[in-house]
DRENPA-3360 file (N, C-alpha, C; in nm, 2 decimals, always signed):
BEGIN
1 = XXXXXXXX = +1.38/+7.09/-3.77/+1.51/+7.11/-3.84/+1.62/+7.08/-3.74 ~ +1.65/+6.94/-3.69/+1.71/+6.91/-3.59/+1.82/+6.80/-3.65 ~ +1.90/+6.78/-3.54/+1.97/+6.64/-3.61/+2.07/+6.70/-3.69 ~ +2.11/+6.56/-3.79/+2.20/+6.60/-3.90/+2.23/+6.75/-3.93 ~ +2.09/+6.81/-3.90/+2.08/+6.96/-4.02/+2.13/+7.08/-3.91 ~ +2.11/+7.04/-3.78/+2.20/+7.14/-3.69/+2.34/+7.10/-3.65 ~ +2.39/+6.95/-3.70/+2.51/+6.94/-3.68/+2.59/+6.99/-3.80 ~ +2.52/+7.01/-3.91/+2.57/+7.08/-4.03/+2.58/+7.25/-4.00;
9 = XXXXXXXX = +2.52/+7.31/-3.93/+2.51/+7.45/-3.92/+2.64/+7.45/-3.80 ~ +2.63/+7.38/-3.71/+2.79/+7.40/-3.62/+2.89/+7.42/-3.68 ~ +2.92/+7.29/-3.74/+3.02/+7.25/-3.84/+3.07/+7.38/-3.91 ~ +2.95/+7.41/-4.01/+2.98/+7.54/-4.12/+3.01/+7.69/-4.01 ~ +2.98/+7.66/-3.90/+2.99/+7.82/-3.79/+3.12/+7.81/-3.79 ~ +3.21/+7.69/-3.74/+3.33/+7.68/-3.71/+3.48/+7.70/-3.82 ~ +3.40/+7.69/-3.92/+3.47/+7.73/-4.03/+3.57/+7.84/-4.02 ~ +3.72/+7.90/-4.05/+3.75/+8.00/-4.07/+3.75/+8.03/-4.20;
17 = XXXXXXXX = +3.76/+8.17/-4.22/+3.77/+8.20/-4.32/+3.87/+8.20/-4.47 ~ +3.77/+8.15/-4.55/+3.86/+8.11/-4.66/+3.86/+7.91/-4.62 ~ +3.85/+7.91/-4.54/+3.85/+7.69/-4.51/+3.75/+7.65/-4.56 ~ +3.81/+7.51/-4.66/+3.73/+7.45/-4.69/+3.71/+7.33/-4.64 ~ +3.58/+7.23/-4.65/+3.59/+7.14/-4.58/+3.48/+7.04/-4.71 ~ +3.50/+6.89/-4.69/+3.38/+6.82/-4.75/+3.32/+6.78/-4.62 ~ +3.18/+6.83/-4.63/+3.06/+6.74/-4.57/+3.02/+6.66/-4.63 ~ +2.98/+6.55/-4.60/+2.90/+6.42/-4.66/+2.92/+6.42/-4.80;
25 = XXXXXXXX = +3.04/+6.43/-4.83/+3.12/+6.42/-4.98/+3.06/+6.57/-5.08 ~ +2.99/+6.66/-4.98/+2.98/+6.74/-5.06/+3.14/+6.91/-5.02 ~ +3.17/+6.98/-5.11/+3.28/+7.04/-5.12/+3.24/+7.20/-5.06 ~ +3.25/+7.23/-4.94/+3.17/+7.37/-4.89/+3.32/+7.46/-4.84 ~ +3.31/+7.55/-4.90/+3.41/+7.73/-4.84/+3.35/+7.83/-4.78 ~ +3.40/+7.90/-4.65/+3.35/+7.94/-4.61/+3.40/+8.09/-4.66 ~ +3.31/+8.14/-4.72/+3.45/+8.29/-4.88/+3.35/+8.38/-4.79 ~ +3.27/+8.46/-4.69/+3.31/+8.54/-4.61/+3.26/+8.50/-4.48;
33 = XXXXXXXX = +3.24/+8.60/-4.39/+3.20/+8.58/-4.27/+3.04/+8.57/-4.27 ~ +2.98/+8.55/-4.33/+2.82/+8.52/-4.31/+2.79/+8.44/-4.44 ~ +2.91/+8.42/-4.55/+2.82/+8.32/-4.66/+2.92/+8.22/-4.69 ~ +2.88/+8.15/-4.75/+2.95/+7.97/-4.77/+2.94/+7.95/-4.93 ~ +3.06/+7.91/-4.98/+3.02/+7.83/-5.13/+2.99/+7.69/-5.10 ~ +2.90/+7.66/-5.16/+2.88/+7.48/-5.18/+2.87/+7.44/-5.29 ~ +2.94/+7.33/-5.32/+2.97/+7.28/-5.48/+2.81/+7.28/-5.54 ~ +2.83/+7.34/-5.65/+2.67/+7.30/-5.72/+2.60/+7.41/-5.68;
41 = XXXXXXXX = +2.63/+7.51/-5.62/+2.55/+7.58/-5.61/+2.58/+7.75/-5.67 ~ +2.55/+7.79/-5.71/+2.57/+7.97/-5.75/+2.58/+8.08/-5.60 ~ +2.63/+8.16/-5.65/+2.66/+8.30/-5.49/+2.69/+8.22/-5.36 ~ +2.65/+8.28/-5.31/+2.66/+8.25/-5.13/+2.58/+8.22/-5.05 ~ +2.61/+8.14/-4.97/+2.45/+8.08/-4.92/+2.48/+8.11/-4.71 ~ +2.39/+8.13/-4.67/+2.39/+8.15/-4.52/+2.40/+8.03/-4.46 ~ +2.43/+7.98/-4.35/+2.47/+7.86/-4.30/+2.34/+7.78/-4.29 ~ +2.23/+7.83/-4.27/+2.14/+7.74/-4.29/+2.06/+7.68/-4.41;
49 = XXXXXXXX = +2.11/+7.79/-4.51/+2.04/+7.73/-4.63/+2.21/+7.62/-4.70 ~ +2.30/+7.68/-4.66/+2.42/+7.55/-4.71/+2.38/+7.41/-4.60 ~ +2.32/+7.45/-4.55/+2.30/+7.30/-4.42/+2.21/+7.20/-4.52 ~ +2.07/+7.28/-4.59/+2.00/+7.22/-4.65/+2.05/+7.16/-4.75 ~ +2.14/+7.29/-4.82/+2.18/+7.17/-4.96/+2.31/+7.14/-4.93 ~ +2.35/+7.12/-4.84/+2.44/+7.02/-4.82/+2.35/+6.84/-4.80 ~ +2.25/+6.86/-4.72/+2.15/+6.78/-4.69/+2.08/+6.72/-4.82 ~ +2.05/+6.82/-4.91/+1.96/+6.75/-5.00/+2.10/+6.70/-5.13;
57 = XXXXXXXX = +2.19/+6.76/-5.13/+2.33/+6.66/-5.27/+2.37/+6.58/-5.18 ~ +2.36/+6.54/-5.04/+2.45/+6.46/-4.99/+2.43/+6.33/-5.11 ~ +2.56/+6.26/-5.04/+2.58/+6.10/-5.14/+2.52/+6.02/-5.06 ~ +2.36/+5.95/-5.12/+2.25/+5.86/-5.04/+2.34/+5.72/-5.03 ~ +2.28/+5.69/-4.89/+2.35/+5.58/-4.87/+2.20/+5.51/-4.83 ~ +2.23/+5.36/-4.86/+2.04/+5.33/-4.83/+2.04/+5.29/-4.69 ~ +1.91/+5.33/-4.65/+1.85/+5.32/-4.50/+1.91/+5.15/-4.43 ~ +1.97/+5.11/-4.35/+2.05/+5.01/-4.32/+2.00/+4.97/-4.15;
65 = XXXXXXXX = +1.92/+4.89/-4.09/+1.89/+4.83/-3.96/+1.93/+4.70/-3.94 ~ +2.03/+4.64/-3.86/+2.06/+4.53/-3.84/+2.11/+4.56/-3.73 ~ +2.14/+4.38/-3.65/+2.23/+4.33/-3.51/+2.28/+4.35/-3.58 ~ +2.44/+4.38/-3.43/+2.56/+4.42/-3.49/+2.63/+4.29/-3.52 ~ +2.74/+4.33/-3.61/+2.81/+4.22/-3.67/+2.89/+4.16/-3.58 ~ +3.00/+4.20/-3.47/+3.07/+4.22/-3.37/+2.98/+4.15/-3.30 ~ +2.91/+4.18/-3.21/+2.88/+4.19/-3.06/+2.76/+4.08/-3.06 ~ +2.67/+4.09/-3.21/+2.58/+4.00/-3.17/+2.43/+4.06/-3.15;
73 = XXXXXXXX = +2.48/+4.22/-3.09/+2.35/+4.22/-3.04/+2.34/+4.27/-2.88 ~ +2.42/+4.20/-2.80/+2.42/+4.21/-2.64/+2.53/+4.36/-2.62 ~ +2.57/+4.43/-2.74/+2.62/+4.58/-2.69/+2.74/+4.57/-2.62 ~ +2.74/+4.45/-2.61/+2.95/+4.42/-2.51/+3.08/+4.36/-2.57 ~ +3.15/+4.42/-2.55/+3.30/+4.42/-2.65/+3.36/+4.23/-2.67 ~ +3.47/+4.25/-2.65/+3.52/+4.14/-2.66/+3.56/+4.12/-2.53 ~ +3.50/+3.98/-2.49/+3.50/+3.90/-2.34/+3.40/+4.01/-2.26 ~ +3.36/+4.05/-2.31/+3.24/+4.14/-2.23/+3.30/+4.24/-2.15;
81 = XXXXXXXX = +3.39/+4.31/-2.23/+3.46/+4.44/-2.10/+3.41/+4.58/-2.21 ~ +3.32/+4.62/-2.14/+3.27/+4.76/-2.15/+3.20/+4.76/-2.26 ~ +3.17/+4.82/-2.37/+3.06/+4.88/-2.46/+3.13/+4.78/-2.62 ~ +3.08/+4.74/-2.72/+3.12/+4.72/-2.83/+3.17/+4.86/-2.92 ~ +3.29/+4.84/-3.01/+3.35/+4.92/-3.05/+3.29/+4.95/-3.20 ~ +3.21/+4.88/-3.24/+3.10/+4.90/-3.34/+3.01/+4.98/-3.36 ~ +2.91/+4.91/-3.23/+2.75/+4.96/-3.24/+2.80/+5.04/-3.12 ~ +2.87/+5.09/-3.04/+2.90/+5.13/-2.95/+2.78/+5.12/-2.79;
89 = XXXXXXXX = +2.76/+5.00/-2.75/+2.65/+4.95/-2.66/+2.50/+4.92/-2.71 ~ +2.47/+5.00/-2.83/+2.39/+4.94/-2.87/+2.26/+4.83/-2.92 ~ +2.38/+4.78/-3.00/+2.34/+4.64/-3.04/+2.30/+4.62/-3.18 ~ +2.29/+4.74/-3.23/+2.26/+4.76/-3.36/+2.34/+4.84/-3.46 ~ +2.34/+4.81/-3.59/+2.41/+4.91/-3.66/+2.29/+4.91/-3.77 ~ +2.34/+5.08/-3.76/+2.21/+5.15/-3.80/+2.29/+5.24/-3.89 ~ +2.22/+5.26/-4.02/+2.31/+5.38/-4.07/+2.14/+5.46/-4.14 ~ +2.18/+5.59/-4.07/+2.05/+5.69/-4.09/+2.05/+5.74/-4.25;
97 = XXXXXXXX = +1.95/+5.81/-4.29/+1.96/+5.88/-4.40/+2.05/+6.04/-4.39 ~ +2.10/+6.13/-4.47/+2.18/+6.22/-4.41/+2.13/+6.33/-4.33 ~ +2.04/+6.34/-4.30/+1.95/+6.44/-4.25/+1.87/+6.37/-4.12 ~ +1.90/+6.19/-4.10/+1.88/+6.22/-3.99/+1.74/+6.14/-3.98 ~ +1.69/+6.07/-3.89/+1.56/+6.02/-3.89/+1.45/+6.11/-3.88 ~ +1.46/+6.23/-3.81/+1.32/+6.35/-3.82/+1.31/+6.39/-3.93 ~ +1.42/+6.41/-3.98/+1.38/+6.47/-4.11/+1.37/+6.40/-4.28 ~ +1.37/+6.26/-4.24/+1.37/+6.17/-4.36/+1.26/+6.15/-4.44;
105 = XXXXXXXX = +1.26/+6.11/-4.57/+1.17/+6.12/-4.63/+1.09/+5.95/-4.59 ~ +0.93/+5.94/-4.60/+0.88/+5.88/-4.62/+0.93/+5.68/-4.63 ~ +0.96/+5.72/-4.70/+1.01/+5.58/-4.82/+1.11/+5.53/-4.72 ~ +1.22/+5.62/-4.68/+1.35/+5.62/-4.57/+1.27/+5.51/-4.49 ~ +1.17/+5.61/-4.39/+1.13/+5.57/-4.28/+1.03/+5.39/-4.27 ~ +1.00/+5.39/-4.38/+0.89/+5.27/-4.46/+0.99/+5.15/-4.42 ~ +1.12/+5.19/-4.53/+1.27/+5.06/-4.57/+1.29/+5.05/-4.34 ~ +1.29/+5.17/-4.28/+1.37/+5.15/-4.16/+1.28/+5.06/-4.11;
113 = XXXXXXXX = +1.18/+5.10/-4.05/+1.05/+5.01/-4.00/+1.02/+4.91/-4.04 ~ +1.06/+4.84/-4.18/+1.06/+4.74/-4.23/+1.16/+4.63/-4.18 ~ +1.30/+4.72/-4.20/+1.44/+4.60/-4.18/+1.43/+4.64/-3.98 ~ +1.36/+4.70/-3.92/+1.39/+4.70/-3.79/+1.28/+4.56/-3.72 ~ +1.20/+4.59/-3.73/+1.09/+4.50/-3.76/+1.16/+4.31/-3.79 ~ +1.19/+4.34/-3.90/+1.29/+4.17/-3.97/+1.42/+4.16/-3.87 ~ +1.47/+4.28/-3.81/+1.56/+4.23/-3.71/+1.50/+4.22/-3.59 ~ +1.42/+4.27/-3.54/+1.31/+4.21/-3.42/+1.33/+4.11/-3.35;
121 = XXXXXXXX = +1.26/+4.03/-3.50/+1.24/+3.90/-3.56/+1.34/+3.79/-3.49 ~ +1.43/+3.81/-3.46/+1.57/+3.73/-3.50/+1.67/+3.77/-3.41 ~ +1.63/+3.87/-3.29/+1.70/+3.93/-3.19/+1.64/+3.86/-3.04 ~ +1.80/+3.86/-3.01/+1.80/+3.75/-2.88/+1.83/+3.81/-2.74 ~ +1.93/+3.94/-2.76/+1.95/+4.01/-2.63/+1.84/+4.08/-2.59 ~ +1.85/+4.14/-2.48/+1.74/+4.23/-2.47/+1.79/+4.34/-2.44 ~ +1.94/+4.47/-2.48/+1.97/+4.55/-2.49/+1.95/+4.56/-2.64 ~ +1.97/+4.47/-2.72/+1.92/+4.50/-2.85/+1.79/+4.56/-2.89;
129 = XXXXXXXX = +1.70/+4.42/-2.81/+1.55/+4.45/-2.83/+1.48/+4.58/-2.76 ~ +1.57/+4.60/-2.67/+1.52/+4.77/-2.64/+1.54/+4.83/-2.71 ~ +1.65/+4.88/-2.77/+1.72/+4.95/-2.91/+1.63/+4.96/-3.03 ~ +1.59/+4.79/-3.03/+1.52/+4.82/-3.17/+1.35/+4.90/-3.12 ~ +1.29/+4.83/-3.03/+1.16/+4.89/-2.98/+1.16/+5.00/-3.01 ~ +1.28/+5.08/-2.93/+1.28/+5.25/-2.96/+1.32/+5.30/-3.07 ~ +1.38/+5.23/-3.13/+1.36/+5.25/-3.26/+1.25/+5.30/-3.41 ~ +1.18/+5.18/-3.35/+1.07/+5.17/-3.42/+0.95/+5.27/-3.37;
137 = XXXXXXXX = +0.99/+5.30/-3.25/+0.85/+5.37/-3.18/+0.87/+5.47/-3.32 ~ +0.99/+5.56/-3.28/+1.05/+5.67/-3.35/+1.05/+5.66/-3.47 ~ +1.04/+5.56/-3.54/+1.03/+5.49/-3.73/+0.86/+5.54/-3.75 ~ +0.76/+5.46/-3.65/+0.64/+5.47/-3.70/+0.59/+5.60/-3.64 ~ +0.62/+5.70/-3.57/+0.60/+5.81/-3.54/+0.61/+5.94/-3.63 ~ +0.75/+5.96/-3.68/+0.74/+5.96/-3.82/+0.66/+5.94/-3.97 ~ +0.67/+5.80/-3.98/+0.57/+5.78/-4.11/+0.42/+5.84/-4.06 ~ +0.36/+5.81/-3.92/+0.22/+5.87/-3.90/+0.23/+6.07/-3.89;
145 = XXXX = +0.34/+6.10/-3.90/+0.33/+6.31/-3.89/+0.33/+6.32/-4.08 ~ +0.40/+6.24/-4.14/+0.42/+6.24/-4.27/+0.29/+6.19/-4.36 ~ +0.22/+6.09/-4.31/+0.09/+6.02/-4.35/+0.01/+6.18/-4.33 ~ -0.02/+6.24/-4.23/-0.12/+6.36/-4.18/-0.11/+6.49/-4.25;
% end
């Protein structure tokens, strides 16, 4: 329960009372000091069960692996001074599921491994190609704890 789902539980800690805030397009109050309203849901929930269903209504965006559009891939800005403002050194733009690659479902991790894999393919830096490698270790590491 890492990732996304403990940067959700900070978030909701920081809260004062009575503030409300949208997470990942969902509408959360924090109405006292140990419980939280979240849109769609009944009573009060403790910060870690609003983490989840914040996690499970978030608005799905689909699993997304590609070189970056900017940089190419080689992770460096424009004229090569310091980190790209994109993928930020990376080389990739990657957009996770909301919860986060540990904790993604199956299918998530199948689509990532798939388009990481087809960008591989077609990748010329080798700050990229590190990027994606480790990537993928961490893609098929996953689908094999979820296969078990």
């Amino acid at each position: 329960m890492e990732g996304a789902l403990e940067r959700f539980v900070a978030l909701l800690h920081t809260l004062l009372l009575g503030e409300a805030v949208v997470v990942n397009g969902i509408h959360v109050r924090r109405a006292s000091l140990l419980g939280f309203q979240v849109a769609g849901a009944t009573g009060l929930l403790e910060a870690r069960d609003a983490a989840r269903r914040i996690g499970r209504l978030a608005k799905t965006r689909p699993v997304r692996i590609a070189l970056c559009s900017r940089c190419g891939g080689d992770g460096l800005g424009r004229r090569d001074r310091g980190s790209c403002g994109l993928c930020k050194g990376s080389g990739l733009q990657i957009t996770e599921p909301p919860l986060g690659w540990r904790d993604a479902m199956s299918a998530d991790l199948a689509a990532g491994a798939r388009q990481a894999r087809a960008a591989l393919a077609t990748v010329r830096h080798p700050r990229a190609k590190a990027s994606l490698l480790t990537l993928l270790g961490q893609l098929e590491a996953g689908a094999l704890r979820d296969s078990a």
